[in-house]
C-alpha positions as CSV (number, residue, x, y, z in Angstrom):
1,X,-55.9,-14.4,40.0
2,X,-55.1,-17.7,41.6
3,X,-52.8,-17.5,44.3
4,X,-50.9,-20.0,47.0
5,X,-49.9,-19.4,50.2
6,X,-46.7,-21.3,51.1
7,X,-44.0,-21.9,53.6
8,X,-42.2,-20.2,50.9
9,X,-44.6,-17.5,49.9
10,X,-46.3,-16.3,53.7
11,X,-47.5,-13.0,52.1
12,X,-49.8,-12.6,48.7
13,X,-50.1,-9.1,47.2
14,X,-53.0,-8.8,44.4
15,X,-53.1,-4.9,42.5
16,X,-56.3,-4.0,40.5
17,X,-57.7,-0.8,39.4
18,X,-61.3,0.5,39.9
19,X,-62.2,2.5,36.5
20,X,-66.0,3.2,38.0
21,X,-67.1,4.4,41.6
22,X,-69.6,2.3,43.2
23,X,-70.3,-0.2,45.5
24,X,-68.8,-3.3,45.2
25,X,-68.7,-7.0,46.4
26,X,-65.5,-8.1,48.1
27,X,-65.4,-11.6,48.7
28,X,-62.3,-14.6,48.5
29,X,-62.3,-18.4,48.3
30,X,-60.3,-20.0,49.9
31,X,-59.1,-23.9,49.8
32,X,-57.2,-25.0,52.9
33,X,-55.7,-28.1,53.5
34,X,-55.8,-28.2,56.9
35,X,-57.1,-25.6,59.5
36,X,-56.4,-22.4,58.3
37,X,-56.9,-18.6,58.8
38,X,-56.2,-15.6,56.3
39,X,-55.8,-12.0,56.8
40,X,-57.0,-9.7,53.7
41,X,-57.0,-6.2,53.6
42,X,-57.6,-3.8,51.2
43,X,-55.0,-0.7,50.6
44,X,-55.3,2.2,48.2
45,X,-51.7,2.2,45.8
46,X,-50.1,4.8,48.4
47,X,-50.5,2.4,51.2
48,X,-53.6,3.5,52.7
49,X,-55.6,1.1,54.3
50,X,-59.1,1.0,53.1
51,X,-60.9,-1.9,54.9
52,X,-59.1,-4.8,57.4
53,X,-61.9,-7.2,56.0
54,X,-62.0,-8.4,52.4
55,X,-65.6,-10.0,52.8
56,X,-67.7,-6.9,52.7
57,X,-69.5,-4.8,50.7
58,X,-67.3,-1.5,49.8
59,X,-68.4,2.0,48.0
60,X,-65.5,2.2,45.9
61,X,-63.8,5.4,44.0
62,X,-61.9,5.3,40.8
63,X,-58.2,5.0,41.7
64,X,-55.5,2.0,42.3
65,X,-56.0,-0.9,44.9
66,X,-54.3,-3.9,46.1
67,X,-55.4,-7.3,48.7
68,X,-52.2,-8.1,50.9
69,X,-53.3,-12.1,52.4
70,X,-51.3,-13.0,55.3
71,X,-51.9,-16.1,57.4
72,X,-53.8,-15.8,60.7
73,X,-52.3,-17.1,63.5
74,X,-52.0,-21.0,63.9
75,X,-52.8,-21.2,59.8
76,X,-51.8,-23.8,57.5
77,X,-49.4,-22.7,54.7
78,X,-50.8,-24.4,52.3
79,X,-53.7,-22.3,50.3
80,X,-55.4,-21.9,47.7
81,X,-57.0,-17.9,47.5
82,X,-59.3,-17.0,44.6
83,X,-60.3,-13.1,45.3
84,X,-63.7,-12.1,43.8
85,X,-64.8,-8.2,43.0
86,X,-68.1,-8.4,41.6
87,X,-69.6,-4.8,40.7
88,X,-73.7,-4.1,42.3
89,X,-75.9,-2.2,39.9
C-alpha cells in the first residue's frame, strides 16, 4: 500500500498476513519533502511487538502482522511510505 503521513494523519497502520514461515525482507520507501524521520515497527495482531526496525531481515511464522509509522522527532508531515515484504528462498 501507499500511504501519507500528514498533519492530519501522524500515525499509519498497515495489517498483512504471513501464510508461509520464513525469512523475509522488511524494507520501506520513503519520499520526504523536507527533512524527515519515521518510526516503523512491526507488531503481531495481539499487539506484540516483533521488531522496533522495519529495515531488516526477519524469520517470520505464519500468523497476523501489522507496520505502525510514526514520525521521529523533528520530522516533516508530509510523506510518502511504500512498505516492501519481499519473501528469500
Amino acid at each position: 500500500p501507499i500511504l501519507w503521513m500528514t498533519e492530519e494523519s501522524q500515525v499509519a497502520h498497515v495489517s498483512f498476513s504471513i501464510t508461509e514461515a520464513g525469512n523475509y525482507d522488511l524494507d520501506t520507501y520513503y519520499k520526504d519533502f523536507g527533512y524527515s524521520y519515521q518510526n516503523a515497527m512491526l507488531y503481531k495482531s495481539d499487539g506484540t511487538l516483533v521488531s522496533y526496525d522495519w529495515r531488516t531481515f526477519l524469520n517470520l511464522q505464519p500468523g497476523e502482522y501489522f507496520i505502525e509509522f510514526t514520525p521521529g522527532y523533528y520530522s516533516d508531515l508530509f510523506v510518502l511510505v511504500i512498505p516492501k515484504i519481499i519473501k528469500q528462498p
